[in-house]
N, C-alpha and C positions, 0 to 999 in steps of 0.2 A: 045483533048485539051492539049496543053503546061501546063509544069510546072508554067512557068512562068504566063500563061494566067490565069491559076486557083488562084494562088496565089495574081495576081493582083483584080478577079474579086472578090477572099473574103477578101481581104485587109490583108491578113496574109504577113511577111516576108520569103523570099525564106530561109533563115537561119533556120529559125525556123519547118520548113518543111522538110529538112534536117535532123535535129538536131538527134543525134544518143544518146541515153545514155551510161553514162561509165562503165563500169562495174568495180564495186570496188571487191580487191584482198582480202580484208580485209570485205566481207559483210558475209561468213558464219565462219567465227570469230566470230564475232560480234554476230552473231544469237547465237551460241553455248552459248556465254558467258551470254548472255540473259537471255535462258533455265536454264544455272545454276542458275541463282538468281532469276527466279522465281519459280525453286525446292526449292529452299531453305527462301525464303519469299513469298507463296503462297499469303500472307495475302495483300502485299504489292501492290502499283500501279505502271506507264510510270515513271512518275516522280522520285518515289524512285530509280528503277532501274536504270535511267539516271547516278541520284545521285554516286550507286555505280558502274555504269562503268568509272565515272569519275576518281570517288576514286582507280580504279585498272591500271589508266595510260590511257585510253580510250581516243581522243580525238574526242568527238562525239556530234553532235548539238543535242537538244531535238526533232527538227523534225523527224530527221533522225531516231532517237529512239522509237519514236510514231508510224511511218509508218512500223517499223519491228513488231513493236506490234500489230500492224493492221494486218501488214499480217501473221503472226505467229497464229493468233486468240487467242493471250492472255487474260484472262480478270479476275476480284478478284471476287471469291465464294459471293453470297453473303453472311450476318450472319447469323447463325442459334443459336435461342435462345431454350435454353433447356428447355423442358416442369418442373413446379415442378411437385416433386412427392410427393400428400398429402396423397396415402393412406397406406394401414397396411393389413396384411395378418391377422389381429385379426377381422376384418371386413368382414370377411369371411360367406356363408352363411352358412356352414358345423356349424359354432363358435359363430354365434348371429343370429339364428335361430328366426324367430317371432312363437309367440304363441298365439296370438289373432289379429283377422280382426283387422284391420286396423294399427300390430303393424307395418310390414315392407313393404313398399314399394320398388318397384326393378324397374328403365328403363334405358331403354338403345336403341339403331339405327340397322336399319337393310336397307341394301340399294338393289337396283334392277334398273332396266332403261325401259323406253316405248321402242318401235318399231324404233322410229328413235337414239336411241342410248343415250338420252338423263337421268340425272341422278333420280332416285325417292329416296326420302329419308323418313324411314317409323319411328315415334314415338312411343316407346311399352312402356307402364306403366301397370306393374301388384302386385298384394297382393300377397305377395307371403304365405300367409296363406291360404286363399282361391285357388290360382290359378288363379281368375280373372281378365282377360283380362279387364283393366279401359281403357285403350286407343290404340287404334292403327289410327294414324293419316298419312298422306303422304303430301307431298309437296317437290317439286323441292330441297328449302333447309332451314332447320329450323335451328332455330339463338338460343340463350339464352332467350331472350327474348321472343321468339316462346314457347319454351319449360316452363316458367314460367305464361305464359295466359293461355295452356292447363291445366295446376296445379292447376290452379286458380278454372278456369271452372268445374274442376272434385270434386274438396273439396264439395261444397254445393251438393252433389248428392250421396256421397261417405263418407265424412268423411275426417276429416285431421290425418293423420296418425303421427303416433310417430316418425318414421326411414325413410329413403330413402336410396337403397341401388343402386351403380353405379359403375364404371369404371372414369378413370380418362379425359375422354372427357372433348375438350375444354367447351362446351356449360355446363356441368354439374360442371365445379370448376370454371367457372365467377366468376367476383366479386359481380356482383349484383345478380345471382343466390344464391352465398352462405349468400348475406345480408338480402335477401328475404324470403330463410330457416331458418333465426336464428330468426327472427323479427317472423316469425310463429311457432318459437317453434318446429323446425323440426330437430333433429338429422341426419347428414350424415356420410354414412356409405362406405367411400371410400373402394374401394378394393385394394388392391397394384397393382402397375401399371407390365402389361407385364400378370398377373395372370387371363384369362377373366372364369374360374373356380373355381373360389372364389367368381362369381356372376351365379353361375348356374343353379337360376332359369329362370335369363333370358335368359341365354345360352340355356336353354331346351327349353324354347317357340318359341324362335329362329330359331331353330332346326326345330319344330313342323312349324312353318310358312314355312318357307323356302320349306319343304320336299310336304305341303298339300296342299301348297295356289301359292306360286312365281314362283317354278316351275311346276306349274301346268295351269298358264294361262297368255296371251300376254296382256299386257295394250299399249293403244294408246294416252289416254290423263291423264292428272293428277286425273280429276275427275271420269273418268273409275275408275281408281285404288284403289281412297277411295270409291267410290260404294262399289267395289266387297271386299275391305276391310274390309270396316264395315259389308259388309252381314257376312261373316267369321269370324269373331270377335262374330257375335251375333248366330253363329252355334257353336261356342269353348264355348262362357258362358252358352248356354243353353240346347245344344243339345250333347254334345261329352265328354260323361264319362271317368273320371280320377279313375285306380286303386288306384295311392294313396290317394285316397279320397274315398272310399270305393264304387269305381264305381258311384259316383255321378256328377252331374256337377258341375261345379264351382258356378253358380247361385244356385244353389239345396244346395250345401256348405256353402254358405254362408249368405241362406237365415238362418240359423239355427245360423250365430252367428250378425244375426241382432240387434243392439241396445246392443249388448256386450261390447262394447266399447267406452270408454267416450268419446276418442278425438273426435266422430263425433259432439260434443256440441260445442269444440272449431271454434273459428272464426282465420281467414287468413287474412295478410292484403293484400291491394289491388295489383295485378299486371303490371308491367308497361306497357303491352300491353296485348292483345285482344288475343284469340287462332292462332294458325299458320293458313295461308291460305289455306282454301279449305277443313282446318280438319272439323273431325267429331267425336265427344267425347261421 
């Protein structure tokens, strides 16, 4: 088929079919000059830089300016807001040490994934007077909110403790987490951030899990994992003796400072939600 015939049967202009583009003498000018200003104002956008190619004698449409940014694959970072840093190297557990059940509480996340590659995110709450493993909980992804229903759940069973000792994770310096700690009478016991051995007991249970239990067995589904979670959990508080605890377990531990500690009389107030899904306290 003719040019001509094709161009008639889709109504385009033979001109236009033709049409060659120009090649401008002046396009990697232009690009170079570009690159510089946006070395030099990462922060900026299309627009600003128009601006100052203007400004350097440039005489260039914004189109044309747009399309080299498209093709360049320019584009502004997004922002990144800096975490604060609330905690202190005084908060150490070396330096506030608990000395009775139920003085410090320690958690912290430990993550892992099923078979198909997907994320497990594991909840560990322990005394670190005892050694008592109080939670180990899993679910895909647990929120502040998550983590303030397990807290909830655990007090009437456990006792409310005086301290809670952490890391600077989002879910643990919320606002409503830290409104919820104050309203029950809970000291938090930040660690400085960057230092995760200034929370070393639960860097050691960590450890302990990690080495006995995660890599030791493949999960498939979410509820596989808190099964075989919780069975380990209830083999660490009752079955698997701790030399520094003079070869006892942690249940065995702590059955001996039962009812030693007032704050179990204390009351919490209400949580804004329900335990994280699928856990097991």
């Amino acid at each position: 088929m003719s040019e001509r015939r094709a161009c008639t049967a889709i109504e385009q202009h033979r001109s236009t079919q033709r049409y060659a583009p120009k090649e401008r003498h002046d396009e990697m000018l232009l690009v170079a000059a570009m690159h510089q200003f946006v070395k030099d104002h990462p922060r900026r956008g299309c627009r600003y830089i128009t601006t100052c190619l203007r400004r350097q004698g440039w005489r260039v449409n914004h189109k044309r300016v747009h399309r080299l940014w498209k093709q360049e694959g320019f584009r502004v970072p997004k922002k990144r807001h800096k975490k604060r840093a609330v905690g202190d190297s005084s908060n150490a557990c070396d330096k506030r040490s608990a000395t009775v059940r139920n003085d410090v509480w320690t958690w912290d996340f430990i993550h892992d994934r099923t078979m198909d590659g997907r994320q497990l995110k594991f909840l560990i709450i322990l005394d670190e007077f005892t050694r008592e493993c109080l939670c180990l909980d899993v679910a895909r992804s647990i929120k502040a909110d998550d983590v303030l229903g397990v807290l909830a759940a655990l007090i009437p069973r456990h006792g409310l403790p005086d301290h809670i000792r952490s890391d600077n994770g989002s879910e643990f310096i919320a606002k409503e987490m830290k409104n919820w700690l104050e309203k029950a009478d809970i000291e938090t016991l930040y660690i400085e951030p960057g230092a995760p051995w200034q929370n070393g007991y639960a860097e050691s249970f960590n450890s302990r899990l990690r080495d006995e239990f995660l890599e030791m067995n493949y999960f498939h589904t979410t509820n596989e994992a808190q099964h075989l979670a919780t069975a380990w959990k209830d083999h660490y508080n009752n079955a698997r003796p701790h030399t520094s605890l003079g070869n006892k377990t942690p249940r065995e531990f702590a059955e001996q400072f039962m009812g030693a500690c007032s704050t179990s009389l204390r009351s919490a107030p209400q949580a804004p939600m329900n335990c994280c899904p699928g856990g097991q306290t």
